[in-house]
N, C-alpha and C positions, 0 to 999 in steps of 0.2 A: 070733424074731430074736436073731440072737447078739449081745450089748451089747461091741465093741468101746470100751473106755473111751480118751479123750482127755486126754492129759497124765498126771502122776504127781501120786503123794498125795503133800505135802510142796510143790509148785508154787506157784509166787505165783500162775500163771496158770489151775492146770490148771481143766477144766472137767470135771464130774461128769458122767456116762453119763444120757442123756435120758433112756432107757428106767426109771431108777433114780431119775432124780426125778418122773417122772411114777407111778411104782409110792407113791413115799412121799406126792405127792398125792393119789393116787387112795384111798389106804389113809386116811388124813387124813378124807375125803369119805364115805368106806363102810366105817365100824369094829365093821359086822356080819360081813364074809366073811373072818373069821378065818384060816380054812384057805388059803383063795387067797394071802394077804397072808402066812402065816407060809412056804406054800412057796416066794414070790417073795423072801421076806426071805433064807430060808435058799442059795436060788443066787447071789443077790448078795454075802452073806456065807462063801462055800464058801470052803477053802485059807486062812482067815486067823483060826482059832479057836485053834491050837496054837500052842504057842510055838516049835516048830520048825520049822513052815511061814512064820511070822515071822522067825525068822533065817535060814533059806533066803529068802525075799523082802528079806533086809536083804541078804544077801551076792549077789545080783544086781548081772548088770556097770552097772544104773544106778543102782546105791547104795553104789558105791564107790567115790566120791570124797574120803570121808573118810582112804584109805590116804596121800594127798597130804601132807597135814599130816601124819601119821602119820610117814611115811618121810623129810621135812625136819625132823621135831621129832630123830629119831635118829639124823641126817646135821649137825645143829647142833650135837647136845650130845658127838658122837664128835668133831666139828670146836674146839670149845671145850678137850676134855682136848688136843687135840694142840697148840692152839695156845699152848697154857700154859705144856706137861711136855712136848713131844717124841711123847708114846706116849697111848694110846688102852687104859685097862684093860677092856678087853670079860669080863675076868674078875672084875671089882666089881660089885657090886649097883647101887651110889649113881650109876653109869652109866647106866644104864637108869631109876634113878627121873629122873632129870635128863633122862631122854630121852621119858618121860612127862609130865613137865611142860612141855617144848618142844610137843611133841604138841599137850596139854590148849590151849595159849596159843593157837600158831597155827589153832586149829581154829574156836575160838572169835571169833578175829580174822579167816579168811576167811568164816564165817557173817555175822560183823557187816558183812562189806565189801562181801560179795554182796547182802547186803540192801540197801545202802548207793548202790549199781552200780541194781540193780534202781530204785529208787527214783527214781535219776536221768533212768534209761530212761524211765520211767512219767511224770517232769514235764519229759522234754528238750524236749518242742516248747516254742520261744519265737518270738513273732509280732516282734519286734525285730528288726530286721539291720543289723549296723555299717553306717554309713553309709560312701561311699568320695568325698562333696564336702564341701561345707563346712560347709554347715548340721549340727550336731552334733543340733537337734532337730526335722530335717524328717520328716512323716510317709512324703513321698515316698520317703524314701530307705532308711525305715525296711522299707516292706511290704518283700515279698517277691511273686514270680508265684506261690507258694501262697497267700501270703494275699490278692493277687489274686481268684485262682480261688474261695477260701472267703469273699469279700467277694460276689462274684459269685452264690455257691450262699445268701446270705444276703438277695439283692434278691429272686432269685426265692422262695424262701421264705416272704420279708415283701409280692411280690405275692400270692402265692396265698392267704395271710392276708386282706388287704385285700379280695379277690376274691370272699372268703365274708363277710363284714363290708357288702359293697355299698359300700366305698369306692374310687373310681376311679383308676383308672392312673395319671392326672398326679398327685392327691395323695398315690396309695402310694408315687411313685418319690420324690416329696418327700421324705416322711417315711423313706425307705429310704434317701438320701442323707445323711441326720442323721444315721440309724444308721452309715452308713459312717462318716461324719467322727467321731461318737465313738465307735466300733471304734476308729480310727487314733490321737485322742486317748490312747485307755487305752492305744493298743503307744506313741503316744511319749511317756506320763508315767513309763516304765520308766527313760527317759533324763533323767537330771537335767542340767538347764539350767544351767551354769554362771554367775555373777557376769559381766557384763560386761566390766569390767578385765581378766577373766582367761582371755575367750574366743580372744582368737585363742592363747594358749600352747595351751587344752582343746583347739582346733582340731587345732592339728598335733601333740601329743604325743595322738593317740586311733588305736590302731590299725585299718586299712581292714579287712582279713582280706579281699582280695579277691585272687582269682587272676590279674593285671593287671600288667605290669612296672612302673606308676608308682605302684599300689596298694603292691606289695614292696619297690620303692624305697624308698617312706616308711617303710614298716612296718622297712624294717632299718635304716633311722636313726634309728630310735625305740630302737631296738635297741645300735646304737653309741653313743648317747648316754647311755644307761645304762652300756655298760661302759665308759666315759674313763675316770672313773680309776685303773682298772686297767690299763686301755693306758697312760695317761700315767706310773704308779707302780711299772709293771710295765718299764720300757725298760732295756736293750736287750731285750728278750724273754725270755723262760727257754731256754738250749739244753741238752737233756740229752744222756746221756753217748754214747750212737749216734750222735743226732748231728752231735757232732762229731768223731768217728770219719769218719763217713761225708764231712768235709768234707775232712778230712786225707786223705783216699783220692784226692778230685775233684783234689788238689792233687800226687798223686804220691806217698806217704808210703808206705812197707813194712808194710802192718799185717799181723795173723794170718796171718803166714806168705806174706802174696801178695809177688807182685815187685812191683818202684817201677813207677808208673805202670798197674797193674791195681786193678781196682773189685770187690770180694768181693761176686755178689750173696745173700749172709747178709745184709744187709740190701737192702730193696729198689733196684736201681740208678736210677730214675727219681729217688724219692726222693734220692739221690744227687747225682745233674745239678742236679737243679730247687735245692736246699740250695746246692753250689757255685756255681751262675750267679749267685744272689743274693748270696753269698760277695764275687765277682767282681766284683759292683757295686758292692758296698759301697767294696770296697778301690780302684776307678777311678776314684769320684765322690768320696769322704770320705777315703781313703787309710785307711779303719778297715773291717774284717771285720763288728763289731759292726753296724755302721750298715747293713748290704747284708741283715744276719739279722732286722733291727727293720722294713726295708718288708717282707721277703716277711711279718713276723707282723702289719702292718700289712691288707696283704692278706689275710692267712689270716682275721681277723678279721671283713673285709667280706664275703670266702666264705660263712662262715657266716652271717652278719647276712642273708643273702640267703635261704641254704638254711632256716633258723629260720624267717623270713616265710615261705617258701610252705607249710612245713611247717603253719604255724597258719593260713592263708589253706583249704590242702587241709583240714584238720579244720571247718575252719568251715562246710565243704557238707554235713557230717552235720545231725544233727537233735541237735542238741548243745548244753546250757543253756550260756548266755551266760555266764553269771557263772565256771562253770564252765575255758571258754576262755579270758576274761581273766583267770586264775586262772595258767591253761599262759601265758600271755603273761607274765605278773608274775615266773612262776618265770626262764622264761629272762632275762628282766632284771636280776634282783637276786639268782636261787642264785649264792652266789658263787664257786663250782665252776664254773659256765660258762665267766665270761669270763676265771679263771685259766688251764683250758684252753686257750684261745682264743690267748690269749698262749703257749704251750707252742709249742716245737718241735719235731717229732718225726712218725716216718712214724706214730704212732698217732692224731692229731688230725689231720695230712693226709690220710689214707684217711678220716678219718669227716668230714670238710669236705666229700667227695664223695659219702661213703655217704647223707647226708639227704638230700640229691635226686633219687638212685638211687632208694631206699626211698620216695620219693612217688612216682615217677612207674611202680614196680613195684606202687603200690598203688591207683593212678589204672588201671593193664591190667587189675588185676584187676575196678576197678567196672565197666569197657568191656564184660565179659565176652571180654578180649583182643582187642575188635575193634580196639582202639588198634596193632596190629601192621601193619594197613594204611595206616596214616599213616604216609609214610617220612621225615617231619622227628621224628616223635614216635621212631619205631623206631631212628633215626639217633641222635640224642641220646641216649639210654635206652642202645643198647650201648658209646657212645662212652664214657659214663660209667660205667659196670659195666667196661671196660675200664680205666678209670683205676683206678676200686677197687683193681682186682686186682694192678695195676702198683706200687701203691703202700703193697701191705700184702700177705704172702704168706694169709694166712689170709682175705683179701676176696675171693679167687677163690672159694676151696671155699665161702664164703657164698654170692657172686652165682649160683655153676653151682647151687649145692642149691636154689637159690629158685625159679629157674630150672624146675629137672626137676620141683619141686614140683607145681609150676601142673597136669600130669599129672591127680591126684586130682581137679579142681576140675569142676563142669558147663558145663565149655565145648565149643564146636565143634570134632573132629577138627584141623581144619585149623589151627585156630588155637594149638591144642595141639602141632602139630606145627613152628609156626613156633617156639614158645616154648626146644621142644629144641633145632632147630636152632640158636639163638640160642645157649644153654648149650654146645652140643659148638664150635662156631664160638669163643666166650671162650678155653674150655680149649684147643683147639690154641693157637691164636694166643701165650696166654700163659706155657704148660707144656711146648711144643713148636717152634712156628716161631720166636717170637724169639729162646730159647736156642740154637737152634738157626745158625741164619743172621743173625740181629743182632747177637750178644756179641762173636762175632770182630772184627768192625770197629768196635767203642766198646770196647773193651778190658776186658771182664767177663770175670768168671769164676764162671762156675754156682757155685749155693749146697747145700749137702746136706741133708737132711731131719732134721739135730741137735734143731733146734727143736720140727718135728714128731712127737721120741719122746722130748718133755721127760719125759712121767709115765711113760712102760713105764720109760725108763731108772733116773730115781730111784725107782720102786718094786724095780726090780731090785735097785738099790743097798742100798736097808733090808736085800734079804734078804743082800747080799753084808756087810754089817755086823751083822745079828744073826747068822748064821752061814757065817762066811766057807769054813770047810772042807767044807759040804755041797753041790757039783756034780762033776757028772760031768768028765771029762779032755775027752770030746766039747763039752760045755755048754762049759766055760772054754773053749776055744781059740775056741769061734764069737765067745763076747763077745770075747774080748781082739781079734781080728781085723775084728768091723766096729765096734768103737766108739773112740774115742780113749783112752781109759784103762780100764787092763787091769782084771779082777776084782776084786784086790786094793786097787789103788788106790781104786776108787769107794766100797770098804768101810771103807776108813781114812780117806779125808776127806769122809765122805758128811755130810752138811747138811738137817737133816728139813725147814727150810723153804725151800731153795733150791737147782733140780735144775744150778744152772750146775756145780759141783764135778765132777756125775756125768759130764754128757752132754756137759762142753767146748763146744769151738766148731767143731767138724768130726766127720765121721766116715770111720772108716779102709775101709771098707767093700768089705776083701780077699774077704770071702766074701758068698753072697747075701744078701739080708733074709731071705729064708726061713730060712735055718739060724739066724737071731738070733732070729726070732719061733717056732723052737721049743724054742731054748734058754729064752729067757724063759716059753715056757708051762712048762715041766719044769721051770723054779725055782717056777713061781707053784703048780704043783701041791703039791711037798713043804711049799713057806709061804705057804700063803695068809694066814695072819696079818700075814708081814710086809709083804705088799704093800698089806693094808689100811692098817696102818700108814702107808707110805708114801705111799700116795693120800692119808689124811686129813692130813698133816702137810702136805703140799706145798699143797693146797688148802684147808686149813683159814680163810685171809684170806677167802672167798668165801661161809665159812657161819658163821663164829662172829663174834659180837659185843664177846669180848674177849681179849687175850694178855699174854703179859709183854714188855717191852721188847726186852728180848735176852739169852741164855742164859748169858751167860757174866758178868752182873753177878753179886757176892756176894748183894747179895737183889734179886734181880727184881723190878720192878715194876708193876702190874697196868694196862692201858693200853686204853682203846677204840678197836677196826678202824675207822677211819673214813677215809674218802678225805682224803689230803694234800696235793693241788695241789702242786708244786715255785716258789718264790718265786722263786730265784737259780737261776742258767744252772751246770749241771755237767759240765765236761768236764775232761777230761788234758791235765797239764801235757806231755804228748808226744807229743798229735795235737794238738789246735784250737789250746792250749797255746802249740804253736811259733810260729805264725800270729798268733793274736792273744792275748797275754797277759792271764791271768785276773787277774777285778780283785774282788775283795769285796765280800761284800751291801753293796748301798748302803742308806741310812736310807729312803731310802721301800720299797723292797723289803721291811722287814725290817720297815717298819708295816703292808702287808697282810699277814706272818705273821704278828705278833702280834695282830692283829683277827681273823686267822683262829682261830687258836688259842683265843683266846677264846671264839668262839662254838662251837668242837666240844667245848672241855670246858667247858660248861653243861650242867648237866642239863636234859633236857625239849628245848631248840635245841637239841639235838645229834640229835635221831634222823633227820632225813631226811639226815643227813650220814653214818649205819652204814654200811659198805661192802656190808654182806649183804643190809640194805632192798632193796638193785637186783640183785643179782648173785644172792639165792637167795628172800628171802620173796617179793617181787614178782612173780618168773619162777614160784614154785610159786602162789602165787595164781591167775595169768593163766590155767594147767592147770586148778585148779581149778573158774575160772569157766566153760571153754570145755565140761568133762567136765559140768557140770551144764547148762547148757544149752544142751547140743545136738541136744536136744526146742525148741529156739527155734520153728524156723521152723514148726513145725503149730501150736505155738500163737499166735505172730503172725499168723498168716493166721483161725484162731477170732476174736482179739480183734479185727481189722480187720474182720471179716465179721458182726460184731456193729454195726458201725457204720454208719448210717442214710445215709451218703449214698453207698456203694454201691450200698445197693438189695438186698444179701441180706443176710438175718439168719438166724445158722444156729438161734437160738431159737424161729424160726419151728414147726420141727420142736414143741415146747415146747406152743407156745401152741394149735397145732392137737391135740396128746395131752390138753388141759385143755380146750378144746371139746367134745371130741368124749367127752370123761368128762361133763361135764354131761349131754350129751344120755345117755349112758348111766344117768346116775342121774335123770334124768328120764324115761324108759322105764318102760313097767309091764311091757312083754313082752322077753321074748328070754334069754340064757344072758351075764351080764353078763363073765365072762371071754373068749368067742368076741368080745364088742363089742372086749374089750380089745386083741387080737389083731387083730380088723381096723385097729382103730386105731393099732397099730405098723407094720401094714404100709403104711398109707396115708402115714404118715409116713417112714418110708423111702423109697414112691416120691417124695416132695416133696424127701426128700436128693439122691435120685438127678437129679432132675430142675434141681438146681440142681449137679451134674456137683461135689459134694463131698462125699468118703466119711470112713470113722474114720477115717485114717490122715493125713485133712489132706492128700491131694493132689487138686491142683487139674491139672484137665488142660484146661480151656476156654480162651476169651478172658477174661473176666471172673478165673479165677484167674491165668493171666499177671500181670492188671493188681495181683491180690493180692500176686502175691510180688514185684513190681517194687516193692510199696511196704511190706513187710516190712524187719525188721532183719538186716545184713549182717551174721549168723550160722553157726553152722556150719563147711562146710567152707570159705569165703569170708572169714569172720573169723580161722580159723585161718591160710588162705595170708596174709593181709593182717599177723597178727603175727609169722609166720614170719621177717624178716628180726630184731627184735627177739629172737624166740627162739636163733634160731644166733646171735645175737652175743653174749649170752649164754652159753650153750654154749663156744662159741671161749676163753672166761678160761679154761677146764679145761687146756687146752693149753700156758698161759704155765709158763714158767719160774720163776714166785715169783706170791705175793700176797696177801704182807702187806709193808706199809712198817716197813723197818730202817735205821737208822744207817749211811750208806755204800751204799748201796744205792740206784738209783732209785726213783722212788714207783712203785705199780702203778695208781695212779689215772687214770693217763691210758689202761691196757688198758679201763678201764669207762667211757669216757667217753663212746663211741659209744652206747652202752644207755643211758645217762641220755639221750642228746636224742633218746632215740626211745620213751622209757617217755611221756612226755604222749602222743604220735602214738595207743599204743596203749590207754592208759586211756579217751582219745578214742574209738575204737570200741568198747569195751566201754560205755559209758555214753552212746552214739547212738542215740537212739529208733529210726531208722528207718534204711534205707541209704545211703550215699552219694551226689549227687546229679548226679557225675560220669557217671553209667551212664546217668543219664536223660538228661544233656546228649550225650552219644555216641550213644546210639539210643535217640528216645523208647518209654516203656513201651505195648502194649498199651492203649486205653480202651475200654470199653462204654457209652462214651455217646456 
């Protein structure tokens, strides 16, 4: 029998080839038959004697996950020279060792974190569940209908015990009732009881995590009341410099070139409306602009507080250690990036107000196995809001359509797969075609151009128009000069290595097609491709290095940590918002959360979860890492489940009948003891086969149904479910800047969506088991 082997060497989990342990028992027991046992040794050990058959097994597509770190360690320390010096010496040695020692670090730090993940996987079940009444230490509120179900498989258990003992029904169920009651004691001694005096505050400041609209209520005023004083310290809100651009628009103003009374959508026009109408009120109710900009951040604040709880409410259906969740609860309370954003005005926080509940309820279709697409209030909401996304932020479209078409790769039913498209191409017209189309004319818009979207070809263009200006062709010049707004020349003379506004304007002239610009730009990229490396890594260097110099143009620059900046004070022009309503100076409490801000990023030690690169590159190359190593999950979850006794298979079984069935071989005086051994493989094979699970870990019965239904949401299922995290991610490559400068807006508010959705996903990564959404949608398979 050929020994298909089960998992990888190096696996927390793997499981060593049956046939392979039963050979080293067997050899153990009979260390006469030399010969037998040296050639059984020598097949199991074939291919792994050389050291070249060794690095050919290392360089295998599943043992190359170490190139992750690899290619982040030399995408940071390329990111660090530029963000320092402008340029990138790929022609120095000291490059490259700096790019090995990034390597060395992170490699060693996703080992440690993997391990870390795993571990947590391994102790995520907790028999405690937030409670959602009052009782802070009822046992009732505590179980759960698993631990139900396993209080249940523990009576009968403790009958059938008693059963063999001769003690009777009415005193085993007794005594099996004591057990229950101190089962539930131990899950509610996990909850500390608070002081009396101080119960009813533990009451209401303890979050529900239930999926429940009075559950989420509470949970987001747990939520608000943490951030007051930054709402209160923070008023009028922060408006940055868009804006109020964008208000001055709502109001009639001539900006970029449009006529009085048109709305430029360069920046989103919804965002637009919704910014002025609040404008509006301000100025009707208060006769002040500020006061109309303070309720809508008044709202934008309980948006969140809402979208936040269900986010931790939906995490809380994994199989996910407690301590852990109130861990994600604590953060959004008290990082104090959050509720600075929160107070932020700007279509970057508005689109991600809507993006967290998107993102649950795209990640709830996935536990359904998309049966959720036949619910038309669930399917209703879900596009309504994927449609705000996208209205309200030009790059939340190509998120929501990618996530969307995603779903494709996933094990679901045709059909439902097919709704999921529909759904995608249905956004995309709607958003990129019929409103432009038949809406603008009558709200006074004016289509936007794709400037934005050719931040990075443009300024990498522009390096090479500034390292060498005289080298294009007469055909090349004329395509750039004619679809972009400044000619060749210009982009090379005031070109900006970390900010592509100089190159790519605010428009494009777009006389010839894109096609002739995207092969002028491959015919620059061919003769330099250094400079566009260049270019890439200078523009994007805020995303991967951990430190820069201030700004270039001081006499000695000085050395400063990327760390996200929150904006304290409202930034706008003295001749858009400006004219409206007159800017008025940080006030003294404003300018007490900077300087508590400040203080806590430049500490050493508190300052790392505040790096910009933690979220924007080590994390997002972590998440790869973990997904590329196991994505051997699911055959091994369904082993280690099938190990476990109250299914009823044990795939050991196999095992235990090869060590049988050898005694009786060594207790034999007759026969050809390797023919026994041979039967006794095969006999155990047929017992694999007869419990309908092969090497490969696929399960095709009812009994494995009910296996993978209660496996970890791994794979290709963990990957869709990170996927919105990942393109949002992704999307920072595209901005226009990002690192914080003097005069400049912060870039912190482009990453602020990925930070309230980095818990959502460390949460699946460190879920014992799947989702329990899936099961509440169509229950799993039983065989019992």
């Amino acid at each position: 029998m050929k020994d298909k082997r089960i998992g990888q060497s190096g696996d927390m989990l793997a499981v060593p080839g049956v046939a392979t342990d039963f050979v080293a028992d067997w050899r153990g027991s009979n260390p006469g038959d030399n010969g037998t046992h040296q050639r059984l040794q020598a097949s199991s050990e074939s291919g792994s004697g050389s050291i070249w058959s060794r690095f050919i097994k290392f360089l295998r597509p599943s043992k190359i996950g170490w190139l992750i770190p690899a290619v982040l360690g030399f995408m940071v320390a390329c990111s660090s020279q530029a963000a320092q010096f402008g340029w990138v010496p790929f022609d120095h040695v000291y490059l490259y060792l700096q790019a090995v020692c990034y390597a060395v670090l992170f490699a060693v730090l996703y080992m440690v974190a993997f391990r870390g993940v795993e571990f947590a996987r391994m102790h995520a079940f907790d028999n405690s569940k937030p409670n959602d009444g009052n009782n802070a230490a009822s046992p009732k509120n505590i179980s759960n209908d698993g631990d139900n179900r396993n209080d249940s498989k523990l009576v009968v258990s403790q009958k059938s015990t008693f059963a063999r003992k001769g003690i009777s029904d009415k005193d085993g169920l007794q005594d099996t009732s004591k057990i229950s009651d101190d089962r539930n004691a131990v899950a509610s001694s996990s909850v500390v009881v608070p002081p009396r005096r101080f119960a009813a505050i533990r009451r209401y400041f303890h979050f529900r995590y239930a999926e429940r609209p009075a559950s989420i209520a509470a949970d987001a005023s747990i939520l608000l009341c943490c951030w007051l004083p930054y709402i209160i310290l923070l008023f009028p809100g922060v408006i940055h410099f868009d804006t109020g651009d964008q208000i001055a628009e709502y109001y009639g103003m001539p900006l970029y070139g449009m006529n009085a009374g048109k709305i430029w959508d360069h920046h989103p026009f919804l965002d637009t409306y919704l910014y002025g109408w609040f404008a509006s009120l301000g100025k009707a109710l208060f006769d002040n602009y500020n006061i109309g900009m303070y309720i809508y951040a008044l709202l934008q604040a309980v948006g969140f507080a809402f979208g936040i709880a269900w986010l931790l409410a939906y995490i809380s259906k994994t199989n996910l250690n407690r301590r852990l969740l109130h861990a994600f609860a604590a953060f959004f309370c008290f990082f104090p990036v959050v509720p600075m954003c929160v107070m932020s005005i700007a279509k970057d926080t508005t689109s991600a107000m809507l993006f967290v509940p998107w993102a649950v309820m795209y990640c709830k279709l996935i536990d359904s196995k998309l049966k959720l697409t036949r619910n038309p209030w669930f399917i209703a909401a879900f596009a309504l809001d994927g449609l705000l996304v996208a209205l309200t932020k030009k790059l939340g479209l190509y998120i929501v359509v990618l996530c969307l078409l995603a779903l494709i790769i996933g094990k679901f039913a045709a059909k439902f797969k097919a709704a999921a498209v529909t759904l995608a191409v249905v956004l995309f017209v709607i958003v990129d075609m019929a409103i432009p189309k038949f809406a603008y004319q009558h709200i006074n818009v004016v289509p936007g151009t794709p400037e934005a979207a050719l931040a990075l070809p443009i300024q990498m263009m522009a390096r090479a128009a500034h390292d060498h200006p005289g080298d294009i062709s007469d055909a090349d010049r004329d395509a750039v000069d004619s679809y972009i707004e400044y000619s060749w020349d210009q982009i090379g003379r005031d070109y900006d290595p970390w900010l592509a506004v100089p190159a790519i304007g605010w428009t494009v002239k777009g006389k010839v097609p894109i096609s002739r610009f995207a092969k002028a730009w491959l015919d620059v990229g061919l003769r330099h491709p250094d400079s566009y490396l260049q270019g890439f890594f200078c523009l994007e260097a805020g995303w991967m290095t951990f430190d820069a110099f201030s700004v270039k143009d001081q006499p000695i620059p000085k050395p400063v940590s990327v760390v996200m900046l929150p904006m304290t004070t409202s930034d706008t022009a003295s001749y858009t918002y400006g004219v409206l309503q007159p800017h008025t100076p940080p006030t003294e409490a404003s300018e007490t959360v900077k300087q508590l801000y400040r203080t806590i990023v430049d500490t050493p030690g508190v300052n790392i979860p505040f790096f910009m690169a933690l979220w924007t590159s080590v994390l997002p190359g972590f998440v790869l890492y973990y997904l590329w190593r196991r994505r051997k999950e699911r055959r091994r979850d369904i082993l280690a489940i099938g190990r476990n006794d109250e299914i009823g298979i044990d795939y050991r079984v196999g095992r235990t009948d090869r060590f049988d069935m050898a005694d009786r071989i060594n207790q034999s005086d007759s026969g050809d003891q390797t023919s026994r051994l041979v039967q006794a493989n095969n006999k155990v094979s047929q017992t694999s086969r007869s419990h309908n699970i092969d090497a490969d870990g696929l399960i095709e019965n009812e009994v494995g149904d009910n296996l993978m239904s209660r496996a970890t949401a791994t794979g290709r299922s963990l990957l869709l479910k990170c996927l919105p995290w990942l393109l949002t991610a992704a999307s920072l490559y595209v901005c226009a800047e990002s690192m914080s400068r003097p005069g400049r807006p912060s870039p912190t508010r482009f990453v602020f969506q990925l930070v309230l959705l980095t818990p959502m996903v460390i949460g699946f990564l460190c879920s014992g088991r799947e989702s329990q959404t899936a099961t509440e949608t169509e229950p799993a398979n039983s065989s019992q």
